[in-house]
mmCIF file as gemmi writes it, N, C-alpha and C atoms, coordinates in Angstrom:
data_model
loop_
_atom_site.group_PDB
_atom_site.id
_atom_site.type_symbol
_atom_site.label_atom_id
_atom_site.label_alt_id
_atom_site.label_comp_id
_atom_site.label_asym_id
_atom_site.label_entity_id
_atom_site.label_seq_id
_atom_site.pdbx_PDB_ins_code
_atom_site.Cartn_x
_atom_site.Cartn_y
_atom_site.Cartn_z
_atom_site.occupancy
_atom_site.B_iso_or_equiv
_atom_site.pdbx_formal_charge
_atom_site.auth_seq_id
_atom_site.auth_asym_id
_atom_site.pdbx_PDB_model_num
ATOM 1 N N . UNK Axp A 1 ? -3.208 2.59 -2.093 1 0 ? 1 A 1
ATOM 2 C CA . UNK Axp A 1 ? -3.922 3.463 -1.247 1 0 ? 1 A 1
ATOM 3 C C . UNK Axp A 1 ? -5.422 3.385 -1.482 1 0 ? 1 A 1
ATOM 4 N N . UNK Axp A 2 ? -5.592 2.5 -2.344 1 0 ? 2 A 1
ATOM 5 C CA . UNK Axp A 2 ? -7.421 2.34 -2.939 1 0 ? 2 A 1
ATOM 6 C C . UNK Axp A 2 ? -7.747 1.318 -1.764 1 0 ? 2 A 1
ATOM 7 N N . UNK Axp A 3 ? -7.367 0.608 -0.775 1 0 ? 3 A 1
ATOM 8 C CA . UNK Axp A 3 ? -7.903 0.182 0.377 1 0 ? 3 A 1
ATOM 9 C C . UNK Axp A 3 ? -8.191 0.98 1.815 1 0 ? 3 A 1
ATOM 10 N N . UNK Axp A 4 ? -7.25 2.615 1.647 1 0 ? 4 A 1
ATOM 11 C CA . UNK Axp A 4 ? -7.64 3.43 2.587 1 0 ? 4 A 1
ATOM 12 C C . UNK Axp A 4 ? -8.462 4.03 2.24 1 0 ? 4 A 1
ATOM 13 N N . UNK Axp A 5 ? -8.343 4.292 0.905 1 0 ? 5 A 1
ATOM 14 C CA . UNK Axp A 5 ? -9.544 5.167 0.428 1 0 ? 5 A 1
ATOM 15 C C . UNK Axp A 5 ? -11.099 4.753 0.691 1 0 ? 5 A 1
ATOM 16 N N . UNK Axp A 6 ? -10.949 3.128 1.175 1 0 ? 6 A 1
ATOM 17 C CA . UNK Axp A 6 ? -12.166 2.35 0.992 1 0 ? 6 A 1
ATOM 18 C C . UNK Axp A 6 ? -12.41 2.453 2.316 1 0 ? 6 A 1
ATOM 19 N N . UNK Axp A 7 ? -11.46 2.321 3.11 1 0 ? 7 A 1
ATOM 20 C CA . UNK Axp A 7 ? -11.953 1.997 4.768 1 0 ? 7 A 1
ATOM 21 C C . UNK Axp A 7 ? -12.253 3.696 5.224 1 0 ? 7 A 1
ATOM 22 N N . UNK Axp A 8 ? -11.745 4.753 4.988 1 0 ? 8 A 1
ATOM 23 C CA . UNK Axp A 8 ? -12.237 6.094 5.004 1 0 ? 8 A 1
ATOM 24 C C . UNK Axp A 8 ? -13.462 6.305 4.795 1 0 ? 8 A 1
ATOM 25 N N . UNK Axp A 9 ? -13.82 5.809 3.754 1 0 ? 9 A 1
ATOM 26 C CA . UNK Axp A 9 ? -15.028 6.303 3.142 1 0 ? 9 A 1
ATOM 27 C C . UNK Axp A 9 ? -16.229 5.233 4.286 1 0 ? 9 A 1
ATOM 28 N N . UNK Axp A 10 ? -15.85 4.077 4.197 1 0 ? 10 A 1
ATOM 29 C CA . UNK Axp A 10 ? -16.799 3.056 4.769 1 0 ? 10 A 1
ATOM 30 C C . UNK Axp A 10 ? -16.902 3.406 6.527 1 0 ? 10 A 1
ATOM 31 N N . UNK Axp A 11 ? -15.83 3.881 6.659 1 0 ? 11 A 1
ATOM 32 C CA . UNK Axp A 11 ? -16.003 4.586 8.335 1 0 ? 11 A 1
ATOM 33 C C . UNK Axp A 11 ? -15.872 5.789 8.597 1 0 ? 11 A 1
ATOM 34 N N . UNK Axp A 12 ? -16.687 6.508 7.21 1 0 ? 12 A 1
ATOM 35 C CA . UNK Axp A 12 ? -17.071 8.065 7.382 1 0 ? 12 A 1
ATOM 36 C C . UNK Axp A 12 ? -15.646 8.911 8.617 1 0 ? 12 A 1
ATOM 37 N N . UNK Axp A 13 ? -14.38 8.777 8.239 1 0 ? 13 A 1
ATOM 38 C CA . UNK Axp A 13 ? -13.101 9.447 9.036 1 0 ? 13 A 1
ATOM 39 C C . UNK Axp A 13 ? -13.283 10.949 7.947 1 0 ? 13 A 1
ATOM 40 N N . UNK Axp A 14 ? -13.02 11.913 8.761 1 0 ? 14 A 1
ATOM 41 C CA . UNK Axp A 14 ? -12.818 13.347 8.364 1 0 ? 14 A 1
ATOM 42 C C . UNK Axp A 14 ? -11.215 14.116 8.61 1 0 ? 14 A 1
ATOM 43 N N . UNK Axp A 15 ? -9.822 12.752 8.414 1 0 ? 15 A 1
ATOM 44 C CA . UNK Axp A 15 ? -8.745 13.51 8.994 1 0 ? 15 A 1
ATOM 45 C C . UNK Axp A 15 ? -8.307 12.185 7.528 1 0 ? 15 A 1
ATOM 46 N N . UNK Axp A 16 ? -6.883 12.761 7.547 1 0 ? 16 A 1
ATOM 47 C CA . UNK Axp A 16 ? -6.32 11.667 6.684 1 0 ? 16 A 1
ATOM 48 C C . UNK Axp A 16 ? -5.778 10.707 6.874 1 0 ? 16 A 1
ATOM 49 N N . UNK Axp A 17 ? -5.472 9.676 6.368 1 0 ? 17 A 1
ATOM 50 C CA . UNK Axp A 17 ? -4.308 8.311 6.887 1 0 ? 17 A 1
ATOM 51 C C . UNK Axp A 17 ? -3.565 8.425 5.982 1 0 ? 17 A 1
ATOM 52 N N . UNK Axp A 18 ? -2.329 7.486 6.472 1 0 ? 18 A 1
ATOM 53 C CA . UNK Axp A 18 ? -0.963 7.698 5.991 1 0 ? 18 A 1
ATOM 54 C C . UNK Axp A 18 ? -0.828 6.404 5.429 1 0 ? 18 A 1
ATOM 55 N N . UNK Axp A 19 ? -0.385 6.054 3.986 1 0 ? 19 A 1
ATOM 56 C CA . UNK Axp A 19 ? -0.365 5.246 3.563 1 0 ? 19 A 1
ATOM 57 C C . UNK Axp A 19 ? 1.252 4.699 3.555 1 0 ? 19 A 1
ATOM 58 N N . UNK Axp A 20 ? 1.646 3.906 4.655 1 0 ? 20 A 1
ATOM 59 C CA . UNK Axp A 20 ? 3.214 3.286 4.191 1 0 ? 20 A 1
ATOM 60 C C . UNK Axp A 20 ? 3.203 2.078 3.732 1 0 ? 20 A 1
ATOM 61 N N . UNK Axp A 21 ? 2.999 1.848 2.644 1 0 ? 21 A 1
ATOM 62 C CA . UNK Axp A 21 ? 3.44 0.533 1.969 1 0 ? 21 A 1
ATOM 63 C C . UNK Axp A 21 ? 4.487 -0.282 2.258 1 0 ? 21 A 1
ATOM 64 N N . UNK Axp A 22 ? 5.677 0.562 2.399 1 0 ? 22 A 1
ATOM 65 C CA . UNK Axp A 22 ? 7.099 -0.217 2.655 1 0 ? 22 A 1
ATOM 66 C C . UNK Axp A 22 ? 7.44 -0.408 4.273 1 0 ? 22 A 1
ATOM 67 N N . UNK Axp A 23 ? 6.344 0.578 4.874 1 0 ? 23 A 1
ATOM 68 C CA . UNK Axp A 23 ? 7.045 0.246 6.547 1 0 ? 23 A 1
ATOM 69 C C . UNK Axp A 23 ? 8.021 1.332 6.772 1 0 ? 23 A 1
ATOM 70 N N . UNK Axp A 24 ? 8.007 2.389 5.91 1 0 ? 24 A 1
ATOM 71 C CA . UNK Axp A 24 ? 9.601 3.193 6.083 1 0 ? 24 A 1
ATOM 72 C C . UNK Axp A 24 ? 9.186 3.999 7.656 1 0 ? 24 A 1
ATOM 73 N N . UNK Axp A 25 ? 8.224 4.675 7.285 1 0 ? 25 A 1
ATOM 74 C CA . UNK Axp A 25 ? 7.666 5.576 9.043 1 0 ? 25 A 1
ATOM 75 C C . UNK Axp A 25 ? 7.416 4.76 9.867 1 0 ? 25 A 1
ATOM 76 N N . UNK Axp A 26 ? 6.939 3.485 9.717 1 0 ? 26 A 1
ATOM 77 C CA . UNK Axp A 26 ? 7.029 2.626 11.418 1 0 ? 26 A 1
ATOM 78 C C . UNK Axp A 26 ? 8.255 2.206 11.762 1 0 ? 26 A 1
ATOM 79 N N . UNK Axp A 27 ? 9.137 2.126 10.28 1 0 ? 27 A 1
ATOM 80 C CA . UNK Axp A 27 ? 10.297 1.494 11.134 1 0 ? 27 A 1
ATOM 81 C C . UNK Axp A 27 ? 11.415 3.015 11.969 1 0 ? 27 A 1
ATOM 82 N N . UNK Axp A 28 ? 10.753 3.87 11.379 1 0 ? 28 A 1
ATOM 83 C CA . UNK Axp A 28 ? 11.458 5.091 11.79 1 0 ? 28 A 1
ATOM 84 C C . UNK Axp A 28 ? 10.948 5.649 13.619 1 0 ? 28 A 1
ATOM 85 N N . UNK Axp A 29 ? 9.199 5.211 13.432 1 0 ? 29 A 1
ATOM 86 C CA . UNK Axp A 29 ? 8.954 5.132 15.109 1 0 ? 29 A 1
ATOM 87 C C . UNK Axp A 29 ? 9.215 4.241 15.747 1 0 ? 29 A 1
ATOM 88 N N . UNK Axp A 30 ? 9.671 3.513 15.406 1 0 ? 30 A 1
ATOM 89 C CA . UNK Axp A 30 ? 10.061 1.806 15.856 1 0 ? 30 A 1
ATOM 90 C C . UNK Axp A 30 ? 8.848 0.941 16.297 1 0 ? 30 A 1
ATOM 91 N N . UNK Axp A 31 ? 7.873 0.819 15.302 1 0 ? 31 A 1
ATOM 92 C CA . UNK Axp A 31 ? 6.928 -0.418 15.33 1 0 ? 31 A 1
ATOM 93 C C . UNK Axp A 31 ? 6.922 -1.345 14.767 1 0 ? 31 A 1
ATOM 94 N N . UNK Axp A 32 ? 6.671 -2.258 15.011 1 0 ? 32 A 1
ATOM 95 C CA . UNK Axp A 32 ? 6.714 -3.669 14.364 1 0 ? 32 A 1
ATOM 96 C C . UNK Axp A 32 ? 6.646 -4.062 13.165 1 0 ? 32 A 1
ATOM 97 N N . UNK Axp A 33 ? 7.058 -4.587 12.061 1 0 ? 33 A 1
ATOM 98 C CA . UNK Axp A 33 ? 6.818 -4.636 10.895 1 0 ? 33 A 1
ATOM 99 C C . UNK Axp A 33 ? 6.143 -6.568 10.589 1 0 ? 33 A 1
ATOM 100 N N . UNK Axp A 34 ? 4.808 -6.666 10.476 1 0 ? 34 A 1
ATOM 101 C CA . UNK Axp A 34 ? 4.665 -7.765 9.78 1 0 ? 34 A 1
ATOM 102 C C . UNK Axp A 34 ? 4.992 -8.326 8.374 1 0 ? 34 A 1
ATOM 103 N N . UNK Axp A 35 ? 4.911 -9.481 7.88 1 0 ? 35 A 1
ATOM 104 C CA . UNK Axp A 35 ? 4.935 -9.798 6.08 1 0 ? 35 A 1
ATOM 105 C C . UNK Axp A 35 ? 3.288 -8.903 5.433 1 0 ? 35 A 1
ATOM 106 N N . UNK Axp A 36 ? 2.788 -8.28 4.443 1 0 ? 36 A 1
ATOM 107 C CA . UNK Axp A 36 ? 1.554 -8.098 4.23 1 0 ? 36 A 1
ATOM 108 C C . UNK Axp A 36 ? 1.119 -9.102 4.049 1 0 ? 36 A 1
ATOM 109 N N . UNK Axp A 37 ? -0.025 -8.876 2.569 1 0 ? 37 A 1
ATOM 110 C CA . UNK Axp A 37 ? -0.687 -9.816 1.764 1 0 ? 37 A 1
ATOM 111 C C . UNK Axp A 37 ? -2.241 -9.311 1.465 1 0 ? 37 A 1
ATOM 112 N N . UNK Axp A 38 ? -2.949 -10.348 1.4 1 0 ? 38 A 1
ATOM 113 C CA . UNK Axp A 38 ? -4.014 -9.433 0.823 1 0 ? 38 A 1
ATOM 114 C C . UNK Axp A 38 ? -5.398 -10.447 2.054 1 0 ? 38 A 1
ATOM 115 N N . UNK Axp A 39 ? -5.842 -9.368 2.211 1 0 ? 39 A 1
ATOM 116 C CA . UNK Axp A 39 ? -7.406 -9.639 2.818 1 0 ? 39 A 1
ATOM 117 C C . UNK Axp A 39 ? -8.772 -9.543 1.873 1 0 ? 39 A 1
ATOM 118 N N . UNK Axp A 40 ? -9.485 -10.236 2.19 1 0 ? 40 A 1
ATOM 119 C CA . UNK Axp A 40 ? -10.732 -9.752 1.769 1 0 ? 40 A 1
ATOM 120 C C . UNK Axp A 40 ? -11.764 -9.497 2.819 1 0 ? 40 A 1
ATOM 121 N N . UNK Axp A 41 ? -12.713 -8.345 2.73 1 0 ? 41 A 1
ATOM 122 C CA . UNK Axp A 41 ? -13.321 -7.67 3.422 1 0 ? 41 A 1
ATOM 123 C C . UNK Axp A 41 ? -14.263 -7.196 2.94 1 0 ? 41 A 1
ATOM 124 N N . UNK Axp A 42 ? -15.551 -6.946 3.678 1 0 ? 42 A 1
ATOM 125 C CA . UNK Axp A 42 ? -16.973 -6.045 2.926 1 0 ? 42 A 1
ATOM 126 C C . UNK Axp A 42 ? -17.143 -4.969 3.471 1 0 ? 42 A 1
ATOM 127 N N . UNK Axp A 43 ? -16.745 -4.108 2.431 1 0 ? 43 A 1
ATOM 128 C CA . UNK Axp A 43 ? -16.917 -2.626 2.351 1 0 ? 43 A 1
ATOM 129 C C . UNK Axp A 43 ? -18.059 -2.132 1.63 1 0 ? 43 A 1
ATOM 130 N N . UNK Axp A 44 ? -18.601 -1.274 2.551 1 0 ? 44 A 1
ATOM 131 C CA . UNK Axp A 44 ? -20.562 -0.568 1.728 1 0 ? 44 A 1
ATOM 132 C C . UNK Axp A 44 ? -20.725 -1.58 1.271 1 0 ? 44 A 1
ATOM 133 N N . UNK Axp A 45 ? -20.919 -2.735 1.522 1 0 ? 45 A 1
ATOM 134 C CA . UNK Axp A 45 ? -21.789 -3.862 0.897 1 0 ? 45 A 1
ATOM 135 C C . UNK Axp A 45 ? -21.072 -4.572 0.069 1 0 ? 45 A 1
ATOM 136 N N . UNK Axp A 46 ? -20.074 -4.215 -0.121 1 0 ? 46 A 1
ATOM 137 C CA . UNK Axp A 46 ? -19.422 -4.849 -1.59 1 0 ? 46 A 1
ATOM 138 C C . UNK Axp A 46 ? -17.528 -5.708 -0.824 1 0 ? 46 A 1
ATOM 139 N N . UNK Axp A 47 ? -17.461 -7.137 -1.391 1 0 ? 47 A 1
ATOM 140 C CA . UNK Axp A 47 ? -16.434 -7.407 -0.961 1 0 ? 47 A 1
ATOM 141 C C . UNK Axp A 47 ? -15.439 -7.098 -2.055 1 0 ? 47 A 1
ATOM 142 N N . UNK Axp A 48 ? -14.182 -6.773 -1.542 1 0 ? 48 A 1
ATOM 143 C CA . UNK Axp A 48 ? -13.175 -5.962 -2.01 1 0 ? 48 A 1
ATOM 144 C C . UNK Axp A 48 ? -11.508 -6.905 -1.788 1 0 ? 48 A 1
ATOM 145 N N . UNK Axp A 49 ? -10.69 -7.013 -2.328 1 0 ? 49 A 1
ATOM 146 C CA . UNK Axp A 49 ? -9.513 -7.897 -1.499 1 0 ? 49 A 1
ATOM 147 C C . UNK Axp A 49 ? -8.716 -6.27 -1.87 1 0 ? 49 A 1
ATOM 148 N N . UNK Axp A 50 ? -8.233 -6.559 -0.278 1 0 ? 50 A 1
ATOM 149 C CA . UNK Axp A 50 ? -7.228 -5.535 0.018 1 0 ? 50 A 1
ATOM 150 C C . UNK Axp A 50 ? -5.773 -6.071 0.131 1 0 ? 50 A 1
ATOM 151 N N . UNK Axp A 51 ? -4.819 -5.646 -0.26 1 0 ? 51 A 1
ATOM 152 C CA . UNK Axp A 51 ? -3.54 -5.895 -0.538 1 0 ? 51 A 1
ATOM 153 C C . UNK Axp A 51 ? -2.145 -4.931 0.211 1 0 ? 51 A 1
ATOM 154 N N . UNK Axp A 52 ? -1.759 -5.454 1.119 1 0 ? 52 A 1
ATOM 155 C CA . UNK Axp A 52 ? -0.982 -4.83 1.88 1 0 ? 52 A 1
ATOM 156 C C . UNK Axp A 52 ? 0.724 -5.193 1.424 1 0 ? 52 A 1
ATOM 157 N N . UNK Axp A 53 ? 1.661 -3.992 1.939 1 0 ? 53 A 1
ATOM 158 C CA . UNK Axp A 53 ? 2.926 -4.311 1.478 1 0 ? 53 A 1
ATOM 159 C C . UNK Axp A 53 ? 3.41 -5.266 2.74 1 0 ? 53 A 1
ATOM 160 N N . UNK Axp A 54 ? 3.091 -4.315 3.649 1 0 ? 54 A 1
ATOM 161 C CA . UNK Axp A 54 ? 3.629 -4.571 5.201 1 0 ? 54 A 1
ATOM 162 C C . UNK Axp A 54 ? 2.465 -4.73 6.054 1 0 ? 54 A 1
ATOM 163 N N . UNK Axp A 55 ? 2.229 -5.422 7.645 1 0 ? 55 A 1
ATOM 164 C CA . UNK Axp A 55 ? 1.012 -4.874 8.251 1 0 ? 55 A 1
ATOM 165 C C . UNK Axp A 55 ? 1.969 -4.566 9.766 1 0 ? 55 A 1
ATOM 166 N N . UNK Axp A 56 ? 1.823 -2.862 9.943 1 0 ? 56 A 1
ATOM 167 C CA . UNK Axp A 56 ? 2.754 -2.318 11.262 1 0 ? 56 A 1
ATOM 168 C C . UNK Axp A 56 ? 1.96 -3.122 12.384 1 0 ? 56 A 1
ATOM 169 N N . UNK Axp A 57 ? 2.098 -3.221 13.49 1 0 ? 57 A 1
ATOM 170 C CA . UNK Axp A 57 ? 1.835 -2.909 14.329 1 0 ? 57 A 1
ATOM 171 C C . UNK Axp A 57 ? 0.929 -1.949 14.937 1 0 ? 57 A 1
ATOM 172 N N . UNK Axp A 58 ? -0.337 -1.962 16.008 1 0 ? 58 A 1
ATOM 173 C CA . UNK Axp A 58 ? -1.64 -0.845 15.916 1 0 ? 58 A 1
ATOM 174 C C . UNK Axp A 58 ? -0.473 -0.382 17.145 1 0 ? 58 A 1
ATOM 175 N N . UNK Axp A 59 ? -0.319 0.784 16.721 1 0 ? 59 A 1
ATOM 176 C CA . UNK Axp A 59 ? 0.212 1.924 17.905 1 0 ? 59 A 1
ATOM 177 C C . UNK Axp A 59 ? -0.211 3.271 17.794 1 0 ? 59 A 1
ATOM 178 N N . UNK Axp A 60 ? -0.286 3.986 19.313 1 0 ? 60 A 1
ATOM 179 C CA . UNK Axp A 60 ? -0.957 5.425 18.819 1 0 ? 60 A 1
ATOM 180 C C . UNK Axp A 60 ? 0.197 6.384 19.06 1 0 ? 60 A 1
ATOM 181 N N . UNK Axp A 61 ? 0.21 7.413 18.411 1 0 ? 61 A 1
ATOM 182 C CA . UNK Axp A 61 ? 1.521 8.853 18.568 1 0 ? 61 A 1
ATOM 183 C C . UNK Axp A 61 ? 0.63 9.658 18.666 1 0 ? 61 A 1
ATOM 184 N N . UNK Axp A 62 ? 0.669 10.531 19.797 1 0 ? 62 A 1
ATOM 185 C CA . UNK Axp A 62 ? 0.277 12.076 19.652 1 0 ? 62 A 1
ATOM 186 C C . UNK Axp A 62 ? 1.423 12.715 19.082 1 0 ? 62 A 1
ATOM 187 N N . UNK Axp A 63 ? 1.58 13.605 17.801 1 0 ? 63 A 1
ATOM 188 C CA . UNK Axp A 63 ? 2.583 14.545 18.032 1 0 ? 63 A 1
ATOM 189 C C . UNK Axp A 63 ? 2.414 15.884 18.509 1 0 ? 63 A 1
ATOM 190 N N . UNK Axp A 64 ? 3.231 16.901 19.251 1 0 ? 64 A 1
ATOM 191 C CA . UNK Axp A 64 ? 2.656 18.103 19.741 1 0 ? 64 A 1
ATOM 192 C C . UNK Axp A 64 ? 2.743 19.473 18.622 1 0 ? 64 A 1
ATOM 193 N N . UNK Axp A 65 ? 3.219 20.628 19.094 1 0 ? 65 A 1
ATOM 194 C CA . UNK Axp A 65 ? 3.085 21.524 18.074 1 0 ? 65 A 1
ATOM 195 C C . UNK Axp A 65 ? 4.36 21.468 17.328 1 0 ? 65 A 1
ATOM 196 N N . UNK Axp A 66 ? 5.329 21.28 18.306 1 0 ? 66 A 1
ATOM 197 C CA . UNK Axp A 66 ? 6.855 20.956 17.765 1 0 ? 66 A 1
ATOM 198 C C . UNK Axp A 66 ? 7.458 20.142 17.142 1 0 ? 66 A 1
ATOM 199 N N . UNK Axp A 67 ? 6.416 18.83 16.858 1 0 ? 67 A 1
ATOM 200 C CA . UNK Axp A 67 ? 6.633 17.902 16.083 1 0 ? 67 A 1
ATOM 201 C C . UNK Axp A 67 ? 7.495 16.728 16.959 1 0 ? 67 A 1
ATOM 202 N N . UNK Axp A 68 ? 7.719 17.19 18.128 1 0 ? 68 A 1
ATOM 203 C CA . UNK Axp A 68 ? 8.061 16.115 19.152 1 0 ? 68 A 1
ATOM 204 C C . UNK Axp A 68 ? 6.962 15.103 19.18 1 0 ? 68 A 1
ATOM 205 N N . UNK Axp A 69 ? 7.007 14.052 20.03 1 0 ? 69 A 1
ATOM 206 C CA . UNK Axp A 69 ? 6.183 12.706 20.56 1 0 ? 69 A 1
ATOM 207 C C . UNK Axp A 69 ? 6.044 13.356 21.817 1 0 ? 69 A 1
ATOM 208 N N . UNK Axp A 70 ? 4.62 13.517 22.178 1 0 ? 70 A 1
ATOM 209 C CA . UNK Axp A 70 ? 3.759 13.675 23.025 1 0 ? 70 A 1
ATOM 210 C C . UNK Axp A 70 ? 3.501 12.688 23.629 1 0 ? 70 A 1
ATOM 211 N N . UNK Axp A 71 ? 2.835 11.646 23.459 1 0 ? 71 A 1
ATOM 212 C CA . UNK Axp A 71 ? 2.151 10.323 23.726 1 0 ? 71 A 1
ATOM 213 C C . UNK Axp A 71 ? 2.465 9.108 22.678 1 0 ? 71 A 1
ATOM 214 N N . UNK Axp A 72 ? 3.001 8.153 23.343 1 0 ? 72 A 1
ATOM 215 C CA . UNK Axp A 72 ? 2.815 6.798 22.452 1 0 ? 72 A 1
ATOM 216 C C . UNK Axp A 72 ? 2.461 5.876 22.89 1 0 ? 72 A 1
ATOM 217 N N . UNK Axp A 73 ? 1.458 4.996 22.599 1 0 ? 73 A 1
ATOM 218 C CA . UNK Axp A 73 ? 1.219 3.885 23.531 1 0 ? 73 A 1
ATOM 219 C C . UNK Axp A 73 ? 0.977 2.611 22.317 1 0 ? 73 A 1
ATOM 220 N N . UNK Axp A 74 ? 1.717 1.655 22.864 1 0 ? 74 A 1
ATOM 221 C CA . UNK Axp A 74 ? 2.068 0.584 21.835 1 0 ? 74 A 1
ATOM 222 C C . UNK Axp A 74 ? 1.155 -0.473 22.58 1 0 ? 74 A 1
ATOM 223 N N . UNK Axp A 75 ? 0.01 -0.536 23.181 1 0 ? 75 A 1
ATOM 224 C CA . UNK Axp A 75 ? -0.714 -0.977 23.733 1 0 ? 75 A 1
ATOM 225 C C . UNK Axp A 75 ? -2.152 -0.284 23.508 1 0 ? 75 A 1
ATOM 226 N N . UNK Axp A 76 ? -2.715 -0.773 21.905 1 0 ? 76 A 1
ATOM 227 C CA . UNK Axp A 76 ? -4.214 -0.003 21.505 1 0 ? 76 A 1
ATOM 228 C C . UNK Axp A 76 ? -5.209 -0.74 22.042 1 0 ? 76 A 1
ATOM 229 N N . UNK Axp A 77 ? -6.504 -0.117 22.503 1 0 ? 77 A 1
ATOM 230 C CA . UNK Axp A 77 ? -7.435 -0.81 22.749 1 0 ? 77 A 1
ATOM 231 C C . UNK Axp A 77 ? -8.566 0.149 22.237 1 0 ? 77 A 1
ATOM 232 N N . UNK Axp A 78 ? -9.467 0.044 20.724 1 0 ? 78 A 1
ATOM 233 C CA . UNK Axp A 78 ? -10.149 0.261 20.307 1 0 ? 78 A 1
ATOM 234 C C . UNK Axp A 78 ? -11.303 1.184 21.561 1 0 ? 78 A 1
ATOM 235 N N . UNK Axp A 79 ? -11.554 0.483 22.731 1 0 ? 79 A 1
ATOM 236 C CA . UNK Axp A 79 ? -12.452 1.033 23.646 1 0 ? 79 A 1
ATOM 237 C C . UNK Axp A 79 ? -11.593 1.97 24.442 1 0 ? 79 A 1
ATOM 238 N N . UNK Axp A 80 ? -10.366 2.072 25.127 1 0 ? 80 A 1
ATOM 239 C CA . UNK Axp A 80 ? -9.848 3.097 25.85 1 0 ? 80 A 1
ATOM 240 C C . UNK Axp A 80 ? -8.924 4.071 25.271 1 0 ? 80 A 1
ATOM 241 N N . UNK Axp A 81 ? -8.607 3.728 23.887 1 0 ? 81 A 1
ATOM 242 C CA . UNK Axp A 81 ? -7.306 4.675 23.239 1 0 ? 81 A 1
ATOM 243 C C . UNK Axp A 81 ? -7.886 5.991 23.062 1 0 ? 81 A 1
ATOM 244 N N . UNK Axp A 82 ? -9.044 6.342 22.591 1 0 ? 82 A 1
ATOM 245 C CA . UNK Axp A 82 ? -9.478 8.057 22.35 1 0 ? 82 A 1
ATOM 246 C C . UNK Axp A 82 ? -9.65 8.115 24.365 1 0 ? 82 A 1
ATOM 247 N N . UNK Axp A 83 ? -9.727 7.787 25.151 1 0 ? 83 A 1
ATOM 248 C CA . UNK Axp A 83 ? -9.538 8.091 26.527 1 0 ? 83 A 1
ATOM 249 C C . UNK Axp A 83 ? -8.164 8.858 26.623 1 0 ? 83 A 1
ATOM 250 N N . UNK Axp A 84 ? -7.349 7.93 26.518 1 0 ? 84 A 1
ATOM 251 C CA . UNK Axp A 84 ? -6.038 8.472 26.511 1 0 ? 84 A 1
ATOM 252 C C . UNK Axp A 84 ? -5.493 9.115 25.931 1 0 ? 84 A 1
ATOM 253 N N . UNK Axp A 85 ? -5.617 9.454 24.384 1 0 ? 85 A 1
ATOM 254 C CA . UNK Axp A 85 ? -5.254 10.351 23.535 1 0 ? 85 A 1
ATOM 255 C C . UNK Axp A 85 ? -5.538 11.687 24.138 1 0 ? 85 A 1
ATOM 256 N N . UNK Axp A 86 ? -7.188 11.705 24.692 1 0 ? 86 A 1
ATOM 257 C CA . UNK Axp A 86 ? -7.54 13.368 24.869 1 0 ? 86 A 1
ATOM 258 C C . UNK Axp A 86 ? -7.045 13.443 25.894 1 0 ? 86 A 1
ATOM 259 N N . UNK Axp A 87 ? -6.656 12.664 27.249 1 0 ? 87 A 1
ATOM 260 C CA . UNK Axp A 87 ? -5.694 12.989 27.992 1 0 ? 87 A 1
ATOM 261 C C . UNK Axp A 87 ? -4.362 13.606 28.164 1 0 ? 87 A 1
ATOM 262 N N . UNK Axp A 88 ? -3.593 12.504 27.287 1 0 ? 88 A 1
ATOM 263 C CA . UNK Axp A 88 ? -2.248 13.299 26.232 1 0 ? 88 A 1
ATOM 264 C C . UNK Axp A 88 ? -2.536 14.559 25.502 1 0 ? 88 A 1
ATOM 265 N N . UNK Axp A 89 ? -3.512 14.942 24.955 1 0 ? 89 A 1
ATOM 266 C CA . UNK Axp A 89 ? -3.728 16.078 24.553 1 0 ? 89 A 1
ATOM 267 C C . UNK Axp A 89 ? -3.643 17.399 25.115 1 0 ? 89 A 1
ATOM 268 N N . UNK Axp A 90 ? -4.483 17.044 25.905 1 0 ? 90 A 1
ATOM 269 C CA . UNK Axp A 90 ? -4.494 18.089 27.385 1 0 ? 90 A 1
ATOM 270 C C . UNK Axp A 90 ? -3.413 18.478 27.836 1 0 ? 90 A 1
ATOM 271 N N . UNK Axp A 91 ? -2.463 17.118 28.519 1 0 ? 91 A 1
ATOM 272 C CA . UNK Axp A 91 ? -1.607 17.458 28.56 1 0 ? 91 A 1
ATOM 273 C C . UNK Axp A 91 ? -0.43 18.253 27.951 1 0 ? 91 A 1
ATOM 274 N N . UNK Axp A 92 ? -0.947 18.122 26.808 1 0 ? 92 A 1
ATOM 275 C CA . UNK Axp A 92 ? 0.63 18.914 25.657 1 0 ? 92 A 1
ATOM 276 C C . UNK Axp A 92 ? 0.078 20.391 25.682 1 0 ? 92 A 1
ATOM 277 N N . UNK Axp A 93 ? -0.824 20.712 25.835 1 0 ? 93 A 1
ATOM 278 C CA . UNK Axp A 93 ? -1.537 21.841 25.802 1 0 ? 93 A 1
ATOM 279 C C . UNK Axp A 93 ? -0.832 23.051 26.915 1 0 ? 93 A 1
């Protein structure tokens, strides 16, 4: 979890991430499971090798108050996904 801790900090996020090493919660939403391994990457200036168990699949879940699935879209796009999220949001509202 010392590689989320790194990408948190390096992209100033104020909510938490979920660290699944084994894939157990994607395979439970049914996302894709890759082989891991390790990357290297520069974080605050400093390169770091990051080491993965698994790499899921980028998918988004809204969950609502009930803990149902609101929104899922297994189709992320860095530029339109917070579009759609606050849409789904709204909607659950």
């Amino acid at each position: 979890m010392a590689g989320q801790a790194l990408f948190k900090k390096a992209h100033e996020l104020n909510y938490p991430l979920l660290a699944d090493i084994k894939g157990d919660v994607a395979n439970k939403f049914g996302v894709p499971l890759r082989d891991g391994g390790e990357i290297k990457k520069d974080v605050l200036g400093k390169e770091v090798t990051l080491v993965r168990g698994v790499t899921p699949g980028r998918w988004t879940f809204v969950i609502d108050k009930q803990g149902k699935i609101a929104f899922k879209d297994d189709k992320v796009s860095a530029t339109e996904d917070s579009k759609k999220v606050l849409a789904a949001l709204k909607k659950a509202k």
